[in-house]
C-alpha positions in Angstrom: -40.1 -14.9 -17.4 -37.1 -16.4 -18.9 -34.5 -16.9 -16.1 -31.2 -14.5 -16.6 -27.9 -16.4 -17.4 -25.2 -15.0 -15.2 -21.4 -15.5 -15.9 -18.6 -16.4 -13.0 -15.2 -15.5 -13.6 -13.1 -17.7 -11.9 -9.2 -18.3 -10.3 -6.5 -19.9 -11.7 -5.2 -22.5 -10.3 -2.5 -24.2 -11.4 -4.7 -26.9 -13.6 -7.7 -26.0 -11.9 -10.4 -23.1 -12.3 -11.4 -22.5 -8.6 -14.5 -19.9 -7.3 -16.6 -19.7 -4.0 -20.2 -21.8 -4.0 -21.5 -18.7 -2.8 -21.6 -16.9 -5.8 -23.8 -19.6 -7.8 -25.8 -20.0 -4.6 -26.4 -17.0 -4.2 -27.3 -16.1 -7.9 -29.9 -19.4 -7.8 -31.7 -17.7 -4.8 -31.6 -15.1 -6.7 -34.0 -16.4 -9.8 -30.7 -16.1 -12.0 -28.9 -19.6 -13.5 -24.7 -19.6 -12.6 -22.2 -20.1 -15.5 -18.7 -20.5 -14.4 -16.9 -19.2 -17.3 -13.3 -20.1 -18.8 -10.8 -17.7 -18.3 -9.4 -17.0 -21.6 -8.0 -14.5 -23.5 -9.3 -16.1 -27.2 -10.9 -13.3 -28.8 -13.4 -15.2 -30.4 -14.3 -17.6 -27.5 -14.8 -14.7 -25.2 -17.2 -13.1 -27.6 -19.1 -16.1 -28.0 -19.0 -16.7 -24.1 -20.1 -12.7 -23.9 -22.5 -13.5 -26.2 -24.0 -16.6 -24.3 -24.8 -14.8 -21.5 -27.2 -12.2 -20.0 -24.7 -10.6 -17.4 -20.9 -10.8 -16.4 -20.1 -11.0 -12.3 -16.2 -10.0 -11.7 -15.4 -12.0 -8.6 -13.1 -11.2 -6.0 -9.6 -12.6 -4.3 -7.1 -10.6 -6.2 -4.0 -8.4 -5.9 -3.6 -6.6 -9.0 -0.5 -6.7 -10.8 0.4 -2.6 -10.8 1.4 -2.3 -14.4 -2.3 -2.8 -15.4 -2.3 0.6 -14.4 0.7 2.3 -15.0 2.9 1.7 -11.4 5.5 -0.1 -10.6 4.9 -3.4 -8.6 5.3 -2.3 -4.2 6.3 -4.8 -1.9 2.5 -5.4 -0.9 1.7 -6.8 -4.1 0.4 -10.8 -4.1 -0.8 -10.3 -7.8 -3.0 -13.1 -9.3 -2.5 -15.1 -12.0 -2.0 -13.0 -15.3 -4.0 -14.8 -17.6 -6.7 -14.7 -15.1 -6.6 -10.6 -15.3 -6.2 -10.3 -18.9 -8.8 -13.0 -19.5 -11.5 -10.4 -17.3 -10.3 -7.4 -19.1 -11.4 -9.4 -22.3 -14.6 -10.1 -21.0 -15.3 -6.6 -19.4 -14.5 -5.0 -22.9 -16.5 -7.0 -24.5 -19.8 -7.1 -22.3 -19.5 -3.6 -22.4 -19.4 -3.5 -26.6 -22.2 -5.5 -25.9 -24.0 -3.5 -23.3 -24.0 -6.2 -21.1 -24.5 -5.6 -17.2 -21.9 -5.8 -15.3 -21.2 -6.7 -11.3 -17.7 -6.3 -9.9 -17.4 -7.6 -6.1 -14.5 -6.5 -3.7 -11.3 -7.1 -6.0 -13.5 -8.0 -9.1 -14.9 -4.3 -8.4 -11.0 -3.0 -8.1 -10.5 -4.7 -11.9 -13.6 -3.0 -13.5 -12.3 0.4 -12.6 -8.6 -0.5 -13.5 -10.1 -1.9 -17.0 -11.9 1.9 -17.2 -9.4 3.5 -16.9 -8.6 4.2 -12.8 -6.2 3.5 -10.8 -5.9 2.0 -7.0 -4.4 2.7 -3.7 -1.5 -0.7 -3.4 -1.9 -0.8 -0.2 -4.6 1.0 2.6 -2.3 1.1 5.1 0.5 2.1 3.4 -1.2 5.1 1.4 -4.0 6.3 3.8 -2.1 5.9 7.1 -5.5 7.5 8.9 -8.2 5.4 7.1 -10.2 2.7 9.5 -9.3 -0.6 9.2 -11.0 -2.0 6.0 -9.5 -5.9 6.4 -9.8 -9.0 7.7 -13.5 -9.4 7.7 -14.2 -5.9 10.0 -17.9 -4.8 9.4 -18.0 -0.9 9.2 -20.5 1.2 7.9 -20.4 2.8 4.7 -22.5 6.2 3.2 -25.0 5.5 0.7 -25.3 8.6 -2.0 -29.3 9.8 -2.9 -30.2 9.5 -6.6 -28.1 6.6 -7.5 -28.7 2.6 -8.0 -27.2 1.4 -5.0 -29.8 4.0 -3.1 -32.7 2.3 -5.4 -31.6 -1.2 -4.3 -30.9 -0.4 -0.7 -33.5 2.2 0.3 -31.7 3.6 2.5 -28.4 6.5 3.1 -26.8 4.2 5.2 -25.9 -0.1 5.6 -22.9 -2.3 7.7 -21.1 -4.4 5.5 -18.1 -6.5 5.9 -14.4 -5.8 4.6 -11.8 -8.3 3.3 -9.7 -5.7 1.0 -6.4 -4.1 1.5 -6.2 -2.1 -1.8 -8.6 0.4 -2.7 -9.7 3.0 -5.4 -7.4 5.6 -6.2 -8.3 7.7 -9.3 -11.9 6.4 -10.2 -12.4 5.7 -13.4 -14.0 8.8 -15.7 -17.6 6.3 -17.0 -18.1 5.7 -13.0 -19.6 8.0 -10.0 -19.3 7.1 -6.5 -22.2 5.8 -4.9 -20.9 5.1 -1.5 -18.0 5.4 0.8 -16.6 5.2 4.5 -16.3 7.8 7.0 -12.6 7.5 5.4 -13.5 8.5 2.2 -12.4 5.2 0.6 -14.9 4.1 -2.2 -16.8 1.7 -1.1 -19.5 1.4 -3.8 -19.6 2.9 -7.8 -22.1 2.3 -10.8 -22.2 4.3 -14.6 -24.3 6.4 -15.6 -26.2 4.2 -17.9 -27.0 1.3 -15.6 -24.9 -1.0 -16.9 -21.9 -1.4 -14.3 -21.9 -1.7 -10.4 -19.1 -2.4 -8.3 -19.3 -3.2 -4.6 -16.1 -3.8 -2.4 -17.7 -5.8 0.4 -19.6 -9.4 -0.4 -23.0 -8.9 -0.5 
């Protein structure tokens, strides 16, 4: 079987595109060939580089910058670079024209349901005074809901994973349903209806 081809989205950094090995390593253990991809925001390049591949991964390490969803900036805010963001709202519009499949992990998760049209929390601490403690690499365990993907993958209602996110979902997106959480209630895990999107906020 013909080996999937499995896109990267990348940092900016200064001069430099930067990601984690472990997202091509763990894609070639996988049975899947890594593409780190360019972040740009030429439409024809990023449908050619949509084109190109099988399926787009939305890494993590981001703030997002608050007017991607309609608020104002708080003081929590360390906001990425912004041709980085609108680079991956390209390429998650256009995978999904495409029907490509789509993997969001920890802030790459946060962007796919800004880009759908949700909204998140700035700051956990801040807005859910009560909720566990979801940073610094904690483990906790999170709820997995019956009848959805993440059940089909993990066999199971119930998993630890770890947790390196201060921002959360707020309003989840209206394409996506919740397919696991904390004892908290903070969304830990959502997928669409048709397959075609997961986003997890630990790294798997």
């Amino acid at each position: 079987m013909k080996k999937k081809i499995i896109g990267i989205t990348c940092d900016i950094k200064g001069k430099f595109y930067e990601s984690e090995i472990a997202y091509s390593e763990m894609i070639i253990k996988s049975g899947g060939i890594p593409f780190y991809l360019p972040m740009t925001t030429d439409k024809y390049a990023a449908s050619k580089i949509i084109s190109s591949i099988d399926s787009l991964l939305i890494t993590g390490s981001r703030d997002i910058d608050p007017a991607f969803y309609g608020e104002r900036k708080s003081k929590f805010i360390n906001p990425l670079d912004k041709n980085r963001t609108l680079s991956e709202l390209l390429l998650i519009s256009l995978a999904r024209k495409k029907k490509k499949k789509i993997l969001g992990i920890c802030g790459g998760m946060q962007l796919l349901n800004v880009a759908l049209g949700g909204t998140l929390h700035q700051d956990i601490k801040f807005n859910i005074p009560d909720a566990i403690k979801h940073s610094d690499g904690v483990t906790h365990k999170i709820k997995i809901f019956p009848g959805t993907f993440l059940y089909k993958l993990f066999k199971k209602t119930s998993a630890q994973v770890n947790s390196y996110h201060h921002q959360s979902i707020n309003i989840l997106a209206s394409p996506l349903i919740v397919s696991a959480e904390t004892k908290d209630h903070i969304v830990e895990a959502f997928e669409d209806k048709n397959g075609k999107v997961l986003g997890v906020q630990w790294h798997p």
